[in-house]
Each structure stands twice: as C-alpha cells, then as structure tokens.
NUZA-564056 format. One line per field, with one value per residue (C-alpha): y, x, z; chain; residue in one letter. Coordinates in steps of 0.5 Angstrom, whole numbers, plus 2048, in hexadecimal, padded with zeros to 3 digits. Example, Ala and Ser with C-alpha at 12.3 -4.5 7.8 and 13.67 -1.06 7.14 Angstrom:
residues 2
v [7F7	7FE]
u [819	81B]
w [810	80E]
unit [A	A]
code [a	s]
***
This chain:
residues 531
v [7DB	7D6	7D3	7D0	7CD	7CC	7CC	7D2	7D7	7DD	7E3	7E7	7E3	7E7	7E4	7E3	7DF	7DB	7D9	7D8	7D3	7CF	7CE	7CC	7C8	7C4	7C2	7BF	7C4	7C7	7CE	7D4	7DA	7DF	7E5	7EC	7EB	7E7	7E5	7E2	7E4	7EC	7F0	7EB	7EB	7EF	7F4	7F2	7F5	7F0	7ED	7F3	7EE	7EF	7ED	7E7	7E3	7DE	7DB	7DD	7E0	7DE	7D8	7D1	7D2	7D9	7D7	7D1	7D8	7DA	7D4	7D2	7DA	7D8	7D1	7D4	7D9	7D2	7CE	7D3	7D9	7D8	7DC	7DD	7D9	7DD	7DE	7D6	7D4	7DB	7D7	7DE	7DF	7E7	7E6	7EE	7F1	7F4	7F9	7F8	7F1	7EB	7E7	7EC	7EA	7E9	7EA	7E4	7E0	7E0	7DF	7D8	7D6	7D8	7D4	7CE	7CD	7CE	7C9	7C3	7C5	7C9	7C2	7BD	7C2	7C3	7CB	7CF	7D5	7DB	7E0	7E7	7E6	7EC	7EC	7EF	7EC	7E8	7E4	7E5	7E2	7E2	7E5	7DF	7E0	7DA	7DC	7E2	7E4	7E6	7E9	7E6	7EC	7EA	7E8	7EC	7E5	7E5	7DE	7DB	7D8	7D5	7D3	7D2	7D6	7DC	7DF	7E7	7E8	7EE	7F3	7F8	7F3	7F4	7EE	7F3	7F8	7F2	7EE	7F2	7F1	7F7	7FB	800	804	80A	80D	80C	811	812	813	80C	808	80B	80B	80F	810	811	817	81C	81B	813	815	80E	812	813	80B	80B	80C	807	806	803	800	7FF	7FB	7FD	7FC	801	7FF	802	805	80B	808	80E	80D	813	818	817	81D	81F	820	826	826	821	824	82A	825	826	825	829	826	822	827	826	824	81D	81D	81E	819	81C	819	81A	815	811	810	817	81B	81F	820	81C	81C	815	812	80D	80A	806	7FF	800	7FC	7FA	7FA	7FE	7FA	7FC	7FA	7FC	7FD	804	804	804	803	807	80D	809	808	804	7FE	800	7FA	7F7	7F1	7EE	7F1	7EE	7EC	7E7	7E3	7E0	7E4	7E9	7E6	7ED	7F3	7F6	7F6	7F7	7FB	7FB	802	802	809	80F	814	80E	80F	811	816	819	815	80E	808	805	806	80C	80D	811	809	808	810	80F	809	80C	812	80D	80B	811	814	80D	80E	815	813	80E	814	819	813	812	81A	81F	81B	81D	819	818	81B	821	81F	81E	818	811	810	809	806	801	800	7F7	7F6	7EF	7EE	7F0	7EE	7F4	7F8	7FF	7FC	7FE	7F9	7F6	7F9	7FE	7FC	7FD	7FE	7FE	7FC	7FB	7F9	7F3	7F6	7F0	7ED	7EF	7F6	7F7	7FF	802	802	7FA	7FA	800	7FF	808	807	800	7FF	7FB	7F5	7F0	7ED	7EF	7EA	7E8	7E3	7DE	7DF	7DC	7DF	7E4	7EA	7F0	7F7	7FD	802	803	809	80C	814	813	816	819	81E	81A	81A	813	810	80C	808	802	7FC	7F6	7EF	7EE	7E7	7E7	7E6	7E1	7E6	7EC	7E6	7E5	7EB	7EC	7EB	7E7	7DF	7DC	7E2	7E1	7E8	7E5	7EB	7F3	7F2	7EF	7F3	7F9	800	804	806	7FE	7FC	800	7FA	7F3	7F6	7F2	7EB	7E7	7E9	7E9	7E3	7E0	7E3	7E0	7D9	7D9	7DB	7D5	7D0	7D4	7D3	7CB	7CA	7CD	7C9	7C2	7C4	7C7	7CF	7D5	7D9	7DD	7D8	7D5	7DC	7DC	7D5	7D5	7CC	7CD	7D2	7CF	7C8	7CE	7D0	7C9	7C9	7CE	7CC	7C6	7C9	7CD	7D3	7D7	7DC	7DF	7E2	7E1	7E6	7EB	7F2	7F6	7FC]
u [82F	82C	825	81F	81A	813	80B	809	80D	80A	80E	80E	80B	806	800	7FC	802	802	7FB	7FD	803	7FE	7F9	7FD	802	7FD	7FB	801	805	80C	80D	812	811	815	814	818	818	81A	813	80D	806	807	802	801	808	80D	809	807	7FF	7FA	7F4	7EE	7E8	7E0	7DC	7DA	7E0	7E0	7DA	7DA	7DD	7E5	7E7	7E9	7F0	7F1	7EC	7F1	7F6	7F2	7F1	7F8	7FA	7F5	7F7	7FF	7FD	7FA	7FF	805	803	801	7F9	7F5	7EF	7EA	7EE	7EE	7E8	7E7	7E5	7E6	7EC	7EE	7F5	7F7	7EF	7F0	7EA	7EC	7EB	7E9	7F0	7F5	7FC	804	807	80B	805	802	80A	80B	804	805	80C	808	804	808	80D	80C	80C	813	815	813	817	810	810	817	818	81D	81D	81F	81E	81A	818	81D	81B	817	817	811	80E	808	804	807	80C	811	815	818	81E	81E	824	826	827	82D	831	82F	82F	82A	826	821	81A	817	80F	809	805	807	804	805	804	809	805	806	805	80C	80B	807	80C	811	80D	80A	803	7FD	7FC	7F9	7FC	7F9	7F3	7EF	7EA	7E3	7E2	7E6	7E2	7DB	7DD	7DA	7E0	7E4	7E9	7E8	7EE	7F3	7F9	7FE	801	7FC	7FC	7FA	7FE	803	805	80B	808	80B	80A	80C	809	80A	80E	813	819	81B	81A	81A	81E	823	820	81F	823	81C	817	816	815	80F	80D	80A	808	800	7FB	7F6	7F0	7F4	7F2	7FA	801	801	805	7FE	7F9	7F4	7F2	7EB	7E5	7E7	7DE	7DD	7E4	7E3	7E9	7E9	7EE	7F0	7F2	7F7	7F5	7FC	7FB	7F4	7F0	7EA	7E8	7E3	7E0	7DB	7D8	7DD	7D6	7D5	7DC	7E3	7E5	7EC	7E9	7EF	7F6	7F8	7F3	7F2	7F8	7F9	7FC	7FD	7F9	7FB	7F4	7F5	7FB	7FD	7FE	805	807	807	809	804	800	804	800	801	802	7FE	7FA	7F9	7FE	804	800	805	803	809	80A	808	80D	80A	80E	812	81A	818	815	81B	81B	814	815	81A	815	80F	813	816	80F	80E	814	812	80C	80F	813	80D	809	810	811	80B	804	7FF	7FE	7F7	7FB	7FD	804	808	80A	80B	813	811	80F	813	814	814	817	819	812	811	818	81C	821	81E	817	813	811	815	811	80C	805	803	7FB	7FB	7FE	7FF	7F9	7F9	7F4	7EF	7EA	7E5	7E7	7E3	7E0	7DD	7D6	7D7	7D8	7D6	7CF	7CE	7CE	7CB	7C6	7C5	7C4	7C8	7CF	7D2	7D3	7D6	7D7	7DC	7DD	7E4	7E3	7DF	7E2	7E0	7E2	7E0	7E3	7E9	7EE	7F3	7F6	7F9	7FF	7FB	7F9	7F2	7EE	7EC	7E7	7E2	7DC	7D7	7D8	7D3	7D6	7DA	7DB	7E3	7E2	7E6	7E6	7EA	7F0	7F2	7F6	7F3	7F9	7FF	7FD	800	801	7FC	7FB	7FB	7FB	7F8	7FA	7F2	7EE	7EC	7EC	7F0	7E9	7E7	7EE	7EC	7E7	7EB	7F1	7F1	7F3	7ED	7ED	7F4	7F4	7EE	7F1	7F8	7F4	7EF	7F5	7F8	7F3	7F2	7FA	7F8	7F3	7F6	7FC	7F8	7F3	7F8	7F5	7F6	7F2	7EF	7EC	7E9	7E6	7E2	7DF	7D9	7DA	7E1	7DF	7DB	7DF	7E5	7E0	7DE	7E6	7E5	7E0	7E3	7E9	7E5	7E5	7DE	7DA	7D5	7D3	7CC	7C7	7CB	7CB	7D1	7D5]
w [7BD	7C1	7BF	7C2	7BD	7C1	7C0	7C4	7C5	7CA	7CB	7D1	7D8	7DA	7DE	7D6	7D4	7DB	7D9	7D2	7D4	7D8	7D3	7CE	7D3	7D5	7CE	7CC	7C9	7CA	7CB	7CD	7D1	7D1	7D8	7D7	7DE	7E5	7E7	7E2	7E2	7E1	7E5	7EA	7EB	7E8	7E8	7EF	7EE	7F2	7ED	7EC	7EB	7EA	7EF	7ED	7EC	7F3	7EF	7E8	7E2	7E1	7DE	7E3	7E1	7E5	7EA	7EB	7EC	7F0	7F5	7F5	7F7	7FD	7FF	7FF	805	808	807	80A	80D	814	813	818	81B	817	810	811	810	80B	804	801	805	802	806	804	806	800	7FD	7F6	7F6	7FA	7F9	7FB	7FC	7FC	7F5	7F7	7F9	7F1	7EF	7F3	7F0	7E9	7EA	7ED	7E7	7E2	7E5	7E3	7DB	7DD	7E0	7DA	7D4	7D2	7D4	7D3	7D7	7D4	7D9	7D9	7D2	7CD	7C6	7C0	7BA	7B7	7AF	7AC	7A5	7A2	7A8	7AC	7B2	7B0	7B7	7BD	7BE	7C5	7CA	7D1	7D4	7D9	7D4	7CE	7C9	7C4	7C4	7BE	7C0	7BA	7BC	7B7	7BB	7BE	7C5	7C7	7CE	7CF	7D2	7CD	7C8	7C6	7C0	7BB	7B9	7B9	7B4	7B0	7B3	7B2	7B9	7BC	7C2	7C7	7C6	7BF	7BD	7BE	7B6	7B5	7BC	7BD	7C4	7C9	7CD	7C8	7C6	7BF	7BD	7BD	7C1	7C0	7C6	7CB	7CF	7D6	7DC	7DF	7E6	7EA	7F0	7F6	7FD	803	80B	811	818	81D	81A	815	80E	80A	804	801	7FE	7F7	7F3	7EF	7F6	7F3	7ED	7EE	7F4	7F0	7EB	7EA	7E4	7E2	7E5	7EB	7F1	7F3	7F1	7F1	7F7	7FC	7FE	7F8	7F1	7ED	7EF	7E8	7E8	7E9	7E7	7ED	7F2	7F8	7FE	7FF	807	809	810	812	814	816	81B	817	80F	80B	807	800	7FA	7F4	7EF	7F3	7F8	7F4	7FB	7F9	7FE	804	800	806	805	7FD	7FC	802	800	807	80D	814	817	810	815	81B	820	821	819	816	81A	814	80E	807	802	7FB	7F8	7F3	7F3	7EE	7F0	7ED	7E7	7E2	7DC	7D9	7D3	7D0	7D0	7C9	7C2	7C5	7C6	7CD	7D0	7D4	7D7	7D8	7DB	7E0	7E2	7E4	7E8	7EB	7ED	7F1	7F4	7F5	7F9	7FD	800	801	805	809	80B	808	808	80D	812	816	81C	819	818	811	80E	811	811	813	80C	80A	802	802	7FB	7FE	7FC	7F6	7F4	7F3	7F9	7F8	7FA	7F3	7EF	7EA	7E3	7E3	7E4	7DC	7DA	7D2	7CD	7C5	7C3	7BD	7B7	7B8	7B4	7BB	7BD	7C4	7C4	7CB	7C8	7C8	7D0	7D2	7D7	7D4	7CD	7CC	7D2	7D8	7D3	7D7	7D6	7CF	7CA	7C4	7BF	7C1	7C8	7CA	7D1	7D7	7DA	7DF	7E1	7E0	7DA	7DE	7DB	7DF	7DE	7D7	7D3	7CF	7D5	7D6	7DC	7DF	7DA	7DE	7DB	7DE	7DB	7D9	7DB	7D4	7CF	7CD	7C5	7C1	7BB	7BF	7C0	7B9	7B5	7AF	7AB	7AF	7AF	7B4	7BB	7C0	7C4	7CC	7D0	7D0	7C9	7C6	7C2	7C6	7C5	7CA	7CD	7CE	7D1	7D7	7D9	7D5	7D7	7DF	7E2	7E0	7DA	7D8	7DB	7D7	7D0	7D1	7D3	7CD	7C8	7CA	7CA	7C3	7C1	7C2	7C0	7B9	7B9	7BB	7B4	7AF	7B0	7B0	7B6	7B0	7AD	7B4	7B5	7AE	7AE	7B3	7B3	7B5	7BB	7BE	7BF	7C1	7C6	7C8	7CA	7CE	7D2	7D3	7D7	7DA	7D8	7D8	7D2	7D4	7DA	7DE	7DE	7E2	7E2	7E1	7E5]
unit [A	A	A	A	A	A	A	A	A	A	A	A	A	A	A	A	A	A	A	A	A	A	A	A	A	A	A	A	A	A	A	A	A	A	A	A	A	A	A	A	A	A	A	A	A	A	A	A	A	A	A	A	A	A	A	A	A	A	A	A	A	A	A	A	A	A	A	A	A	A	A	A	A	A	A	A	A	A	A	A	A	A	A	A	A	A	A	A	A	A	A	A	A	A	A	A	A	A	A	A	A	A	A	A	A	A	A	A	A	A	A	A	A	A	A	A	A	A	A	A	A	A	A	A	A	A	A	A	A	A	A	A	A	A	A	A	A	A	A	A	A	A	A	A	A	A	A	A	A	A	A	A	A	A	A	A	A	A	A	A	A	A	A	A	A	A	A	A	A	A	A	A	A	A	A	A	A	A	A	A	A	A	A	A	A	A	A	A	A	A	A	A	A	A	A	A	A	A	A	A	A	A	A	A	A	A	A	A	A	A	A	A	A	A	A	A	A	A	A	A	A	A	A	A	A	A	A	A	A	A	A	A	A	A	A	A	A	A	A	A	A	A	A	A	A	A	A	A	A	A	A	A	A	A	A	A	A	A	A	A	A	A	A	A	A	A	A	A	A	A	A	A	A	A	A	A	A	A	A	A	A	A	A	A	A	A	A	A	A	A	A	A	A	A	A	A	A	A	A	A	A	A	A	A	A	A	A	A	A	A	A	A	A	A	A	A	A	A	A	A	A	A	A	A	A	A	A	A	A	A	A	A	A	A	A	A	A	A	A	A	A	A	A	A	A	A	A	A	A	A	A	A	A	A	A	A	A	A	A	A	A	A	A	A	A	A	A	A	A	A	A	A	A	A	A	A	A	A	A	A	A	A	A	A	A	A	A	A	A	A	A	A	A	A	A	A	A	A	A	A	A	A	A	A	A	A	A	A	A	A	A	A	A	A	A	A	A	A	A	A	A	A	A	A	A	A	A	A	A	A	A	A	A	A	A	A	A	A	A	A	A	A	A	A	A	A	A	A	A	A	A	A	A	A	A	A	A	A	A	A	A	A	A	A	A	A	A	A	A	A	A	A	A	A	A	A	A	A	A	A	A	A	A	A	A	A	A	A	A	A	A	A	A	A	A	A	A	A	A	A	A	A	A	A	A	A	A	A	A	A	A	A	A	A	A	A	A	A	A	A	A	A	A	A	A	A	A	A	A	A	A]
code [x	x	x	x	x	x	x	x	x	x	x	x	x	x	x	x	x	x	x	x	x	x	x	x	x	x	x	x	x	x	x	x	x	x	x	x	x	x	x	x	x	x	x	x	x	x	x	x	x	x	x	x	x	x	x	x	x	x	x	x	x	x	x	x	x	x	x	x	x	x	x	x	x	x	x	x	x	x	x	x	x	x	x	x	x	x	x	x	x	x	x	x	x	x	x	x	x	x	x	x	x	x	x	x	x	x	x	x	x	x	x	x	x	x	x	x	x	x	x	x	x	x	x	x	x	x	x	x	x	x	x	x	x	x	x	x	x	x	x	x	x	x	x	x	x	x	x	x	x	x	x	x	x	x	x	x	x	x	x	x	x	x	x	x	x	x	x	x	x	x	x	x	x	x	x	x	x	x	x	x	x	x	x	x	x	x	x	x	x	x	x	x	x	x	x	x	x	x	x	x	x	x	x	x	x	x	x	x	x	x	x	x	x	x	x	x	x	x	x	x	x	x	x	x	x	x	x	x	x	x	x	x	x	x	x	x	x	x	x	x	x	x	x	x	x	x	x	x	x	x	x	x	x	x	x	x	x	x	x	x	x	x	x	x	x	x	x	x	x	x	x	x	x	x	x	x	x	x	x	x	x	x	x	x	x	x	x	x	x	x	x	x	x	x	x	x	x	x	x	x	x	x	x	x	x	x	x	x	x	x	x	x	x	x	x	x	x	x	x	x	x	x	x	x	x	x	x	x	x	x	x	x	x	x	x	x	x	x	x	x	x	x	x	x	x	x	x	x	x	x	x	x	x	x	x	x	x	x	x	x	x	x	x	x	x	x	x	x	x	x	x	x	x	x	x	x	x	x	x	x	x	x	x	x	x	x	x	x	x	x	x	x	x	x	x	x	x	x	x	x	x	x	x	x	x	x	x	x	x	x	x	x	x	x	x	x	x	x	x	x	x	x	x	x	x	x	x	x	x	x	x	x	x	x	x	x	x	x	x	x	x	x	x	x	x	x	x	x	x	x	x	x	x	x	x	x	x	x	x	x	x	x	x	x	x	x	x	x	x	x	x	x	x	x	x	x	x	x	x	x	x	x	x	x	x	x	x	x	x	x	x	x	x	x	x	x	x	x	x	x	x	x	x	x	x	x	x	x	x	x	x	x	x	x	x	x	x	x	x	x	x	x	x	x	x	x	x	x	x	x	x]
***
C-alpha cells in the first residue's frame, strides 16, 4: 500500500481546505489534500452555488485571503471576457446581476482562480493533491490521528497520508466517525441547547435539506430532455405546509412561512434590485442565481443569461445522507427531483403568455463539468458537527433572543461572520427555520474538539448546533474556518502545541490572534446592526 508522510494532511477540497491549504502553504509547511471529486472548492464549484455573502462584504467582514478570492474572480472576467463599456469600468463588477450575491458567477471562473493560486505550492512539491480520493480509514492512538487511509476513486488503491496535524474539510465531516472523534449530528433538543428554535426531541436524522443544482440558459431550438421515468411521482409530490407539489413555482417565505408564488421572467431587459435585510430577492428564480446576464459583456457574446438553479423546489427532504446506508439512495433521489424540475420548466411551467413550458431551456453541463447538465455533487448544507470546546447555541447569534446589542462576541475570536439563521425544509418533516442574526465572532474554542488532539474541523463541521449552522454554514464563513484553522495547525507545529492547549492559555491566544491579524484575517465586527 503507497505511503505519503507530510505535515498537514486535509482531507476533502472543499472551499474551507482551499483557504486552509493556503494558509499553512504560505507558512512554509507541506501539505496533501485529498478531493472525492474533479474540481476543488466545494460549494463554489462542484457544487456550482455562487457565494451568499452579507452586505457588508465590499468594504468588511472577510478575511484578505478571501477578498483576494474574490478580486482574482473579478480580474479573470477582465482580463478574458470581452465585458461591456459599463461592466468595465464597474469596480464592483456582478457578472451574473445576481440577487443572492453581489459576485455571481461561472463555477468554472471560481475553479480557474482557485487553481490559480494553488499553483505555485503544487509546482514547487510542497502541495500534493490525491484526487478522486474519499477517507476509509484512519489510525488513532491516545486521541492522536497518526494517519488516513483514503481510496483513489477510479482505480480502487487505497493510499496512507501520515501528517502530524490532520484537517477535516469533508463536507459532512466524514473524519469524525472514522477517527473516533465525538460529534453531534441533526437536530439537538431544546432541553440539551436552550435554544429558542430548537426541536422538543433530538433526532440525529432530522439534517437540513440538500439540493442538486443545475445551469442552464434559454435559446432557439427544442432542448427538452427525455422524459424521466419518475415525472410522476414527483409531480404529486408536495409537503404539507408547501401550497403545491414541488413541481410549481410555489415555496413558503422562509421569513414568514406563508406560501408564495414565485416568477420566472426569461432573459429580462432590466434587473430588480433590493436590500436583502427586508428583500430575500428570491420572489424571480431567474435572476435569483444569475450567474452571467448578457447586458455584463459585449454586445451579441451571449444568446442569454445562464441561471443557476438553486431554488426551493430542488430542496430534497426524503432522508438524511449522514450516518445512514440509504446515503447512496438518497442521493439519487435528490438528484432525480432536480431532474424532474428541469423537465417541468421544459414542457408544463407556466409561462407569463399563458403558454406551458419553455422547450428552449438548455441544460449547460459543460459548465459545471458533467454531460447531463447538473452539478457534479449536491449542494450540501449541514454537516457532522465536532463536539468542541465552544459549542455556538442561537441564543449567542439570534438578534431575537439576545437583543439588538451589537455584533456577537466571544472570547478568542478567530474570525467574523454574517448571515441570517438560515435552515431549509428538513428530513425530519420541518418548515424553514428563519431568524435575524447579529454580525457574529467565529470563536477558537468551537475548532478544538474536545477529545481528539491533533484534527482541526475546516469546514460546516465547527461547533455549532444544528440551529447555529444555518448562519456558519456559508461561503465566507466557511472559507474564514478553514483559514483560521490552518493558520491555527501552523502556529501549533512551529511551537510544539496541541490546539487545546493554544485554546486554554490566554498569552497563547492572544499572540495566535496577533497572527491572524497579521495575515489578514478580521475579529471583530464594527458596530453594525444585523438582519
């Protein structure tokens, strides 16, 4: 069986282990990532969901690693797109006019950048990268993973990564079972918690919804996939406080739960625009998830806008894919409710003329690299959840419970965050769980496990419940985990530490806090008011 010794070992590639591998790459040390799929960066790109951000975050509240990220994905549209004579002078160029974000863009786009600057640490040796590779093992003594064994996908052969510190950036946080680590997982109870939101009873089964998106754009010509031999099943489909089946333009107001009828205006001539603290600016699927909008480029480059499909109605309910053998079931059937939807816009949706169906959708897979057009792994929102030395409850975020007080803090903050308290329809039968939240402070002590020593969680694995990672749960935050917990691996392996023992000495965070401020990374919030 090959072996591959290294300092810092992060398995899964997702957008938390790119901002890790960047943090402790540029520290000197040697690291291999392991990606289960084609592409790096996880919900940016094989999951192909453009970044949901806060308002604030041209001018604050991320860290200078992602705003470089960020800008990078800005000048790659300037340098090789032909934009038009406004989108080039734009500073805050939205190629997509999306709502959800101000940076709506190509999956591909975010791919080529993260490549970009993981390039010159794959050239020099000093990044190794075992992709398709997934976790099947780990050896543990005394609380210390000593290595992983994980399986190249295409070929079956098992490899060994031996690292002193070892990183989970799965997006289910598939290290924890495999190395012994505690975890929480699903819905806690409000008896456990204390939280407002929070079930009567824990159900480790009840994880919020995932979705398998796809992109798609409209021109001339009949585009209409083959019939999936399950439409119908799906068409009946409908939850008990939906309004109707999943296939419709219909989904609850996740802020007051009443059903509402959605629109899809193809190809619009001009973009609405709203404030996200009063305006969710989902009501249009269309421009929803732009994620390029032709009035962007020159004039005759696109034929029309391609949209991400990212809504509500691809939302699969039917059963958790964590710590279950139906995952693979489950799994499939996500994706056969997308597919399902793809043909209802194609042949049945209503159209603003009072026709049916619009046969001139296209499925573009070659942008999301796939053939049949849908993203190349499901848009996955929660995750196993390491049980940590800070463990973030809703009554620590929630503008409700604790006031309009001011940005949340907590002791040994390792970075900032924004979002409201996010929770889609769940497996466990639960409406949309939607809560204001204050700006909040990523604390050090909700990256330490409890137990094991020497594993960093670098993904939507913190410590949170599964109340609080509806708000930790999106780009940014993501992004600034896996930074911080690099940064954090580092500064253990220049000092001989265990991260516990950087939690628990007041002198030691506060020199690991000066690092981090050094690279770049923020703490606290301005006083801003949250939504």
């Amino acid at each position: 069986m090959r072996a591959i010794a290294t300092e810092v070992a992060i398995i899964g590639g997702g957008l938390g282990s790119v901002a890790a591998a960047l943090a402790l790459l540029q520290r000197g040390r040697r690291v291999v990532m392991t990606e289960e799929y084609a592409w790096l960066g996880g919900q940016l790109t094989s999951q192909a969901v453009p970044p949901d951000e806060h308002i604030w975050v041209e001018q604050f509240g991320v860290t200078a690693r992602y705003r470089a990220l960020r800008d990078n994905i800005r000048r790659y549209y300037r340098d090789h797109y032909p934009l038009s004579e406004a989108a080039r002078v734009e500073r805050e160029l939205n190629p997509g006019r999306g709502r959800v974000s101000r940076l709506c863009h190509e999956p591909r786009v975010a791919l080529a950048v993260i490549e970009a600057m993981l390039a010159p640490y794959r050239s020099s040796g000093r990044l190794t990268v075992l992709q398709r590779a997934v976790p099947v093992a780990a050896d543990v003594v005394d609380g210390v993973v000593r290595s992983v064994t994980v399986k190249d996908l295409p070929t079956g052969a098992e490899i060994v990564v031996k690292a002193e510190f070892v990183l989970d950036g799965t997006e289910t946080g598939d290290l924890l079972p495999l190395t012994g680590t505690e975890y929480a997982v699903g819905a806690e109870a409000r008896s456990d918690t204390g939280e407002p939101s929070a079930a009567e009873v824990a159900d480790p089964a009840n994880v919020q919804s995932i979705a398998w998106c796809f992109a798609f754009d409209h021109v001339a010509g009949d585009h209409t996939i083959e019939r999936p031999a399950d439409y119908d099943e799906w068409g009946s489909f409908e939850l008990p406080f939906w309004g109707a089946p999943m296939l419709s333009f219909v989904a609850p107001n996740p802020r007051t739960l009443v059903p509402e009828q959605r629109t899809m205006i193809v190809n619009p001539d001009r973009d609405d625009s709203g404030d996200p603290r009063f305006d969710a600016g989902d009501r249009d699927l269309w421009q929803f998830r732009r994620i390029a909008a032709r009035q962007t480029f020159a004039d005759g480059l696109y034929d029309s806008d391609i949209v991400l499909a990212n809504w509500p109605q691809l939302d699969y309910v039917g059963g958790s894919i964590i710590d279950t053998d139906d995952r693979d079931r489950h799994l499939a059937a996500a994706k056969a409710q997308s597919r399902a939807y793809a043909y209802w816009l194609q042949t049945e949706a209503p159209r603003p003329d009072g026709g049916r169906g619009w046969p001139g959708l296209r499925l573009r897979g070659d942008l999301v690299g796939t053939a049949d057009g849908f993203a190349q792994a499901p848009y996955i929102r929660e995750s196993r959840r390491i049980k940590a030395l800070t463990t973030i409850r809703e009554q620590d975020i929630s503008i409700k419970a604790r006031g309009y007080d001011g940005p949340a803090r907590f002791d040994g903050s390792v970075g900032v965050g924004m979002y409201r308290i996010d929770l889609h329809p769940s497996t466990g039968g639960d409406n949309y769980i939607d809560v204001e939240c204050a700006p909040f402070e990523i604390p050090l002590g909700a990256l330490v496990p409890v137990r094991t020593q020497n594993l960093l969680p670098a993904a939507k694995n913190i410590g949170t419940t599964h109340i609080t990672n509806g708000a930790y749960r999106l780009h940014p935050v993501e992004w600034n985990v896996g930074e911080s917990a690099g940064e954090l691996a580092a500064f253990c392996l220049d000092r001989g530490l265990s991260p516990r023992q950087v939690a628990t000495d007041a002198e030691l965070v506060g020199l690991f806090q000066h690092r981090l401020v050094e690279a770049g990374v923020e703490l606290h919030w301005p006083e801003v008011v949250g939504y």
